[in-house]
ROKEVEX-272120 format. One record per residue (C-alpha): x, y, z. Coordinates in steps of 0.1 Angstrom, whole numbers, always signed. Each point is the difference from the previous one (the first is absolute). Last residue first. Layout:
BEGIN
NODE      X      Y      Z
NODE      X      Y      Z
...
This chain:
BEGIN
NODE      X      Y      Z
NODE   -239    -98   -112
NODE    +13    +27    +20
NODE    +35     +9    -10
NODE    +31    -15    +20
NODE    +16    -22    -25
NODE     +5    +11    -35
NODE    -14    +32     +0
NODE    +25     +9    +34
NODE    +32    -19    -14
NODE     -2    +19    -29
NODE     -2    +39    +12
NODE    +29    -16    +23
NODE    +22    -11    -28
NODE    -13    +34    -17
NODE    +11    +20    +22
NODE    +33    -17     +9
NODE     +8     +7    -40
NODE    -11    +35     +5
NODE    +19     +6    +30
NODE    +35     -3    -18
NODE     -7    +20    -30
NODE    -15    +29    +25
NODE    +30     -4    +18
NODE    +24     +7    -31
NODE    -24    +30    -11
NODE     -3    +15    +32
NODE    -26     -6    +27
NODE    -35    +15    +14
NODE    -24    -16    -20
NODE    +18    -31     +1
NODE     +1     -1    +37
NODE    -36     +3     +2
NODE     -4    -28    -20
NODE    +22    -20    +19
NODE    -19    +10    +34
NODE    -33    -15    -13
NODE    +17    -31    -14
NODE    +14     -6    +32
NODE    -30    +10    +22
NODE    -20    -32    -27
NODE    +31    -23     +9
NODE     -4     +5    +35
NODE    -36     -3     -1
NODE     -4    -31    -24
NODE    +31    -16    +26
NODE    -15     +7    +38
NODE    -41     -8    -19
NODE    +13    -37    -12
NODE    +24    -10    +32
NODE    -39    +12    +23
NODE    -21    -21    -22
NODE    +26    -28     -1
NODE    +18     -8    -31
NODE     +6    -30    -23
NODE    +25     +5    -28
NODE     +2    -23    -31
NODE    +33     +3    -11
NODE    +19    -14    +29
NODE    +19     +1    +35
NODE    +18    +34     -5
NODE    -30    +21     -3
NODE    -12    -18    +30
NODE    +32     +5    +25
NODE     -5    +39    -15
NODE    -34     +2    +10
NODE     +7    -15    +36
NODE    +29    +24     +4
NODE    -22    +28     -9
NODE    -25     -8    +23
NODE    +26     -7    +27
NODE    +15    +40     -8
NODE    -34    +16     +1
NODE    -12    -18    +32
NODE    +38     +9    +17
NODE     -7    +34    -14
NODE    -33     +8    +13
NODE    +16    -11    +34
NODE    +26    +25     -1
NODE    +36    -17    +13
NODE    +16     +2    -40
NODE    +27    -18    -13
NODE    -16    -12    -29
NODE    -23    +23    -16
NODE    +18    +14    -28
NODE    +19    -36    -10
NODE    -40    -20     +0
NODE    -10    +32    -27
NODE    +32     -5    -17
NODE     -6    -40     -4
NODE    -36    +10     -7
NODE    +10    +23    -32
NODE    +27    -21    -12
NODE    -25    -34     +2
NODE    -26    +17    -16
NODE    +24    +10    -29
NODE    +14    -29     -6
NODE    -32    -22     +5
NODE    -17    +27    -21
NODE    +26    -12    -29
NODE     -5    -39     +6
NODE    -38     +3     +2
NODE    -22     +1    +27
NODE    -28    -25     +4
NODE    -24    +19    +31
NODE    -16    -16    +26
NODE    -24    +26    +20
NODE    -33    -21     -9
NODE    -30    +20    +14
NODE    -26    -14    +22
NODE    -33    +21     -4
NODE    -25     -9    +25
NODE    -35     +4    -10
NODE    -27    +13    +22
């Protein structure tokens, strides 16, 4: 049997630096504060993410740092394409940009190679 070791380090460029960074810092801001146990994991994760994002260009994740942030960004992009669907024409303008930053940010980074 073959074991198949994976390389979560990713190089992230000066705009998805930005917008990682915004995202996580909001993500670390929302569960803050919180007693839950699932959100004291969540929130040190996050923290742990952000401290990386922060540090360099060349980001090296753990298995568990890599899966919290592809599936929080992937439920993000799901739920801003829902919101488009359903929103005006000023929202929909709005959305579409974040969309596509996120739309980005998953080919880029978190599809299977």
């Amino acid at each position: 049997m073959k074991i198949a070791l994976r390389n979560y380090t990713l190089d992230i460029d000066k705009s998805d630096k930005k917008v990682l960074t915004q995202f996580v810092k909001q993500a670390v801001k929302q569960t803050s504060g919180s007693q839950e146990v699932g959100m004291v994991k969540q929130n040190r994760i996050f923290s742990t993410i952000l401290d990386k994002i922060n540090e360099s260009d060349s980001v090296k994740f753990t298995k568990d740092e890599y899966f919290t942030l592809k599936n929080m960004v992937v439920a993000n992009h799901n739920h801003l394409k829902k919101q488009i669907s359903k929103a005006g024409f000023f929202k929909k303008f709005f959305f579409s940009s974040l969309e596509k930053q996120y739309g980005k940010l998953l080919t880029k980074y978190f599809q299977e190679k």
